[in-house]
N, C-alpha and C positions, 0 to 999 in steps of 0.2 A: 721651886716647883719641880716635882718631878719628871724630868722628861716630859713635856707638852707634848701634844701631836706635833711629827715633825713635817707638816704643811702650813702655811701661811693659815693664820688662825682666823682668817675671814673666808678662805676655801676650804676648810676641812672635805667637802663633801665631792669633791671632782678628781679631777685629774688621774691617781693614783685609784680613787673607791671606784670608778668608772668605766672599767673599760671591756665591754661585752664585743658588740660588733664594730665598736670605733674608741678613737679615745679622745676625752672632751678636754675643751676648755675651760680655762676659769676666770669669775670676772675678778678681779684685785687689781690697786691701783697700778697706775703705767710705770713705765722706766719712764729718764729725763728724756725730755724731746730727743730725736735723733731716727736711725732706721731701727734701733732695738726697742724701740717704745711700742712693745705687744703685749698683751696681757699675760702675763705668766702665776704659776701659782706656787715652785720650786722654793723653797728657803733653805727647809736641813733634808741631809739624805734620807731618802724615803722606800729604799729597796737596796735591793744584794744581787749580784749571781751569786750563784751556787754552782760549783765543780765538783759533780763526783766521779772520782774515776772508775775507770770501768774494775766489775770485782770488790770496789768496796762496797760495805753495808753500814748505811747508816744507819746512826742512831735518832730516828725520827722524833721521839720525843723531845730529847736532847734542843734537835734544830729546831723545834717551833719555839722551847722555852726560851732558846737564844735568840730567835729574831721577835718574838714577842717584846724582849726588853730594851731593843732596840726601837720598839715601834715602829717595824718595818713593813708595808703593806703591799708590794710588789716585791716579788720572787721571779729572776731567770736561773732557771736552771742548765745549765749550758750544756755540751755537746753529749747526743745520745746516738754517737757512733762516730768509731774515728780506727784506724788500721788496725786496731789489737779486736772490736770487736762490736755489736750494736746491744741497745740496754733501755729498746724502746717503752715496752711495758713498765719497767721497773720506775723509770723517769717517769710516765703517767701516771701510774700509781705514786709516787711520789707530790708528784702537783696538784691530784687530786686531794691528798689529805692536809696539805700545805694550803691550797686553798679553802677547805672546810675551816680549818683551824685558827688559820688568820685572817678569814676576810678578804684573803689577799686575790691580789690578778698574779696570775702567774705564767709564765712562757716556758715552754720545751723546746730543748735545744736542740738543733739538727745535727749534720755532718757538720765533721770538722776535721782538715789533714793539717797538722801542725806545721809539716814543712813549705805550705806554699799560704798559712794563713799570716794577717797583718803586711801583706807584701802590698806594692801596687798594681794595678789593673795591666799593666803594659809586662810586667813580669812575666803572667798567667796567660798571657797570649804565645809562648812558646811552648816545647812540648817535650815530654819525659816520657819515654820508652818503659820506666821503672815501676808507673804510673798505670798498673793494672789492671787495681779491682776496689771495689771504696773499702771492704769491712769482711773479713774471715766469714762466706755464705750468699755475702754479698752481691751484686751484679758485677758481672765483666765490663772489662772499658773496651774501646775502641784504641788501639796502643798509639795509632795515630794521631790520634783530638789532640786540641792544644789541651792544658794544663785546667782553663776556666773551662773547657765545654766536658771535661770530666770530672768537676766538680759539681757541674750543673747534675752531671746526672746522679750523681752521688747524693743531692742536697734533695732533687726532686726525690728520688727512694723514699729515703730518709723523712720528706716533709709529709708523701702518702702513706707513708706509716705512723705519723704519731698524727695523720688525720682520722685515720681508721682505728684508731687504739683509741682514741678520746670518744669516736662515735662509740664502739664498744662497750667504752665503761659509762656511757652518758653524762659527758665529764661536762662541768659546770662552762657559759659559755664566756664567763674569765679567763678561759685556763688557754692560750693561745699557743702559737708557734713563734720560736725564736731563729732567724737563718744566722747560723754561728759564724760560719765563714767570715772572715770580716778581712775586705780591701781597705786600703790606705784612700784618702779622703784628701783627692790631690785635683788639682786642675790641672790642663791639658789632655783628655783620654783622648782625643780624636775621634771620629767617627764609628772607629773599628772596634776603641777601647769602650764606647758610649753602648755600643750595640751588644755587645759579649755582655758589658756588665746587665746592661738592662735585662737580657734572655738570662742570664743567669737568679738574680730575681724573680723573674716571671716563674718559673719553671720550682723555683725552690720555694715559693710561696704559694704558686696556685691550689694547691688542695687543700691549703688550712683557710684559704681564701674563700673556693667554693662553697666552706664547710660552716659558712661563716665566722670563722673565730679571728682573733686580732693577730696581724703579723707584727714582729718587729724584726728589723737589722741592724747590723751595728759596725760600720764601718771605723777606722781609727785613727786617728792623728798622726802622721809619718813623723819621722825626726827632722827634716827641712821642712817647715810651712812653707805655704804659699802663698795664694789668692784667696780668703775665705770667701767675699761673695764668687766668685768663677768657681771654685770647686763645689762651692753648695749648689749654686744653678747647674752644674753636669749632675753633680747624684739626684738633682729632684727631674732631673730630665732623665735619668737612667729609669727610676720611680713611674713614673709618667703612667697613670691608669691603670697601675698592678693594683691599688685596694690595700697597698702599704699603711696599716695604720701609725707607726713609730719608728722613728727614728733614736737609737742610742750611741752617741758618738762616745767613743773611750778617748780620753784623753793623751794618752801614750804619755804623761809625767814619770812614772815610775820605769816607763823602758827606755824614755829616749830623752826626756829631759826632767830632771828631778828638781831643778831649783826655780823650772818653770812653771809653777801650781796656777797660773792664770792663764796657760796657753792656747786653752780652747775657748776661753771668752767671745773672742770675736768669733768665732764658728757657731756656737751657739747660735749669736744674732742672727748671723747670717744664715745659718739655717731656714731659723723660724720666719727670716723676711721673703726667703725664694719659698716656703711653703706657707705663706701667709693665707692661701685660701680655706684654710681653720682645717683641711680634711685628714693631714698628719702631724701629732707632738713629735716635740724634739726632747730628749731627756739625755740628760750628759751620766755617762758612765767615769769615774773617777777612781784611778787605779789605788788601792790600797795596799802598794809594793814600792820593794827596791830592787832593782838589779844590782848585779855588781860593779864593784869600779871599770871593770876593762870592757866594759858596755855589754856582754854577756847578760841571758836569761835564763839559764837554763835551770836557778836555783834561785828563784824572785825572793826576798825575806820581805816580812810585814813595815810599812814605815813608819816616822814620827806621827805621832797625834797632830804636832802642829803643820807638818806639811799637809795631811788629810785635811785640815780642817781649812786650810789654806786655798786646796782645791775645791771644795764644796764653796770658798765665800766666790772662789771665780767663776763657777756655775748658779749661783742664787742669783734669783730673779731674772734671770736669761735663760734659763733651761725651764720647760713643764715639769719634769722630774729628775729627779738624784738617785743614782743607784752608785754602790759602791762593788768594787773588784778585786780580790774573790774574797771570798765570805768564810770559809770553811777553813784556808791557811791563815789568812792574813786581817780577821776580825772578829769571829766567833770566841776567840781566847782560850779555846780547850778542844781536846781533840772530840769529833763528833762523829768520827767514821772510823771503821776498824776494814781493814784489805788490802785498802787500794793506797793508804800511806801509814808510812815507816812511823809513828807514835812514840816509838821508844828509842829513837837517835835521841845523841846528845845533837845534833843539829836541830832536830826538827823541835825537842822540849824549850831549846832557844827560841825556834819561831814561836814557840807556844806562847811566852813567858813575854814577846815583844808584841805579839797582838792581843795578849791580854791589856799589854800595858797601852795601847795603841785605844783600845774600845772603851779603858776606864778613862783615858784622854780625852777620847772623842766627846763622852755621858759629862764628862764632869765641866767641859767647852758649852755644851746644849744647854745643861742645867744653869751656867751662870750668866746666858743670853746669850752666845752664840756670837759675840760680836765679830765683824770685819770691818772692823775702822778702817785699815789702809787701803782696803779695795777698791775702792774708787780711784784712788792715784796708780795704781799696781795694775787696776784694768785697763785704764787709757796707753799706760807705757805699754803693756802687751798687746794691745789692740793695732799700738802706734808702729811695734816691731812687725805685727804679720804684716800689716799694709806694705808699710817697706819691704819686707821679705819677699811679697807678693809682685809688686813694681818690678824689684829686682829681677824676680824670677821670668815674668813676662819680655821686659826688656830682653834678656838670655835668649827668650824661643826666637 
C-alpha cells in the first residue's frame, strides 16, 4: 500500500486534522499499564518545520507537492524574524496557502536569536550589553535586561505581529503561532528561573492567544538528561493558565546525542502525565540531522533513514504527534528555495543527494509496515538511563 495515512488508522480524524482553538485527543488503544498509559494517536511522522531563511523565495508549488507525498498535515514554519531581519507577512502568506492546499494546521514562527537559543533557563537569566535590538527596524532593548526579559520582548513584537497579519488576511483559525525560542527541558529552574520562564511565555503568546488561535512551544532535550517527570512538572507549571495549546519537544538526537534515537521516550510520558488534564498535546519534534563529529553545528547534514526511523519508533504511541526537523535541508530531497541557500555547492548537492536518500528511506520503511520490533527493549533501557541520570542528578543538587 501506498503510503497509508501516517496517523493510527482508527484516529484518522483527530489529533493532527484538529486543531482550531485547541488540540484534541484521540481515543485509540492504551499503552501497557504503567504512568504512560494515555491515550495517544502518534504512529508515523505526521508533520515538518519548515526553515526559511530570511531572502529566500520559495518555491511554493514545489513544497506543497513535497509534503503532499509525505502525507504531511501539520506544518511549523519556524522563525519569522531573528537579527538579519523580520519576514512576517511573507510567512503568513505562506501558511495561508499551505494550509488551503494541505488541509493542514499550520504555526508561524516567532522570534528567534540563535545565540542564546537551545540554551538553559539559568543561562538567559544573565545579561549581554551586545544584546540591543531584536531585528534591523525593530524595537530597542533595555541594554540592562537579562538575556530572557529581551527575548520576551522580542517574542511579544513578533507574536502581535503575526497576530495582526493573520486577522488581516482572515487567516483560517488552523493557522496558529509557533514561540520558536526554545529553552532546554531541564529540572531544577528555581523560583526565579520558573518565573522568567513562565513571563516569557505569557508575553510571547498572548496575542495569538487573545486572537484565539493555537500556540505551540518547543522546548529541547539538553545533552545531560535529567529528571523527566521534575522537569516536565517545572515546564507545565511555567505553562500554568497561559492557553498553551502544544507542547513540541525536540529531541536534541542529532545535536547532542546521535546514537541515542530513544532519548525522549521517557519525556514524552512524562510530559503527557504532568499535563494529563486533556487541555495541552505533546508532539515530539525529531531531529532529521547530523552534526559533526567535534559536537559542532554550525553545518547539520541530513541523517540515516534508519536512525530517523529509529526516532519516530521512540516517539510512537507516546507522543499526540510527530513532526520531523527541518524539512527544506534535510528531507524534502531537492532544493525548494532559491536566496537564502547556496543550491549550487558541491556541499550542499551532498546534503541534497543524502536527504533524498533519507525520504526514499524513510517512504520505503512506511510502505513495508513501519516496524519497531526492538522498541520496546531500547525504550525501557532508555527510560531506565534518564531515571538513573535523573537520581544522579538530584542527589548532586
Amino acid at each position: 500500500m501506498r503510503l497509508r495515512s501516517l496517523l493510527t488508522l482508527s484516529a484518522t480524524s483527530c489529533v493532527l486534522a484538529s486543531l482550531a482553538a485547541a488540540v484534541l485527543r484521540c481515543s485509540v488503544p492504551p499503552l501497557p499499564p504503567g504512568p504512560e498509559a494515555l491515550a495517544t494517536s502518534a504512529r508515523l511522522a505526521a508533520g515538518a518545520v519548515v526553515a526559511v531563511p530570511p531572502g529566500a523565495i520559495v518555491d511554493r508549488a514545489a513544497l506543497i507537492a513535497s509534503l503532499k507525498e509525505m502525507h504531511f498535515s501539520a506544518v511549523v514554519i519556524e522563525a519569522s524574524a531573528d537579527a538579519s531581519g523580520e519576514s512576517v507577512a511573507d510567512h503568513v502568506s505562506l501558511a495561508v496557502e499551505l494550509q488551503a492546499a494541505l488541509g493542514a494546521s499550520v504555526f508561524v514562527g516567532g522570534y528567534q536569536a540563535a545565540t542564546w537559543n537551545a540554551l538553559p533557563v539559568d543561562a538567559l537569566l544573565q545579561t549581554d550589553a551586545t544584546f540591543r535590538t531584536c531585528y534591523p527596524g525593530g524595537p530597542a532593548l533595555d541594554v540592562a535586561a537579562t538575556i530572557i526579559d529581551k527575548l520576551r520582548s522580542c517574542a511579544s513584537d513578533l507574536g502581535q505581529r503575526i497576530a495582526d497579519e493573520l486577522a488581516r488576511v482572515s487567516a483560517s483559525p488552523r493557522i496558529g503561532c509557533y514561540v520558536t525560542h526554545q529553552p532546554q527541558l531541564t529540572d531544577g529552574l528555581g523560583d526565579a528561573g520558573g518565573t522568567k520562564l513562565h513571563d516569557f511565555f505569557r508575553d510571547a503568546s498572548s496575542a495569538c492567544i487573545k486572537a484565539s488561535r493555537p500556540v505551540a512551544v518547543s522546548p529541547i532535550l539538553p545533552a545531560q538528561l535529567g529528571a523527566p517527570a521534575a522537569a516536565s512538572a517545572e515546564l507545565g507549571g511555567a505553562l500554568q493558565g497561559l492557553g498553551v495549546s502544544l507542547i513540541i519537544l525536540e529531541d536534541g538526537v542529532g545535536s547532542f546525542q546521535p546514537t541515542g534515537t530513544r532519548r525522549g521516550s521517557a519525556y514524552y510520558d512524562a510530559l503527557r502525565v504532568a499535563l494529563a488534564d486533556g487541555t495541552v498535546a505533546v508532539w515530539a519534534n525529531v531531529q532529521a540531522f547530523d552534526c559533526a563529529g567535534d559536537g559542532g553545528c554550525d553545518r547539520p547534514r541530513p541523517t540515516s533513514s534508519a536512525r530517523f526511523d529509529g526516532q519516530v519508533c521512540g516517539a510512537r504511541g507516546r507522543a499526540d504527534g510527530i513532526i520531523a526537523s527541518e524539512y527544506l535541508r534535510h528531507l524534502a530531497g531537492r532544493s525548494i528555495v532559491t536566496g537564502g541557500l547556496d543550491a549550487s555547492s558541491d556541499a550542499a548537492l551532498d546534503d541534497f543527494d543524502a536527504a533524498a536518500q533519507l525520504r526514499s528511506g524513510y517512504l520505503a520503511w512506511v510502505d513495508a509496515g513501519a516496524s519497531c520490533a526492538v522498541a520496546a527493549a531500547d525504550e525501557a533501557d532508555a527510560a531506565a538511563r534518564a531515571d538513573a541520570a535523573g537520581a544522579a542528578a538530584a542527589a548532586a543538587r
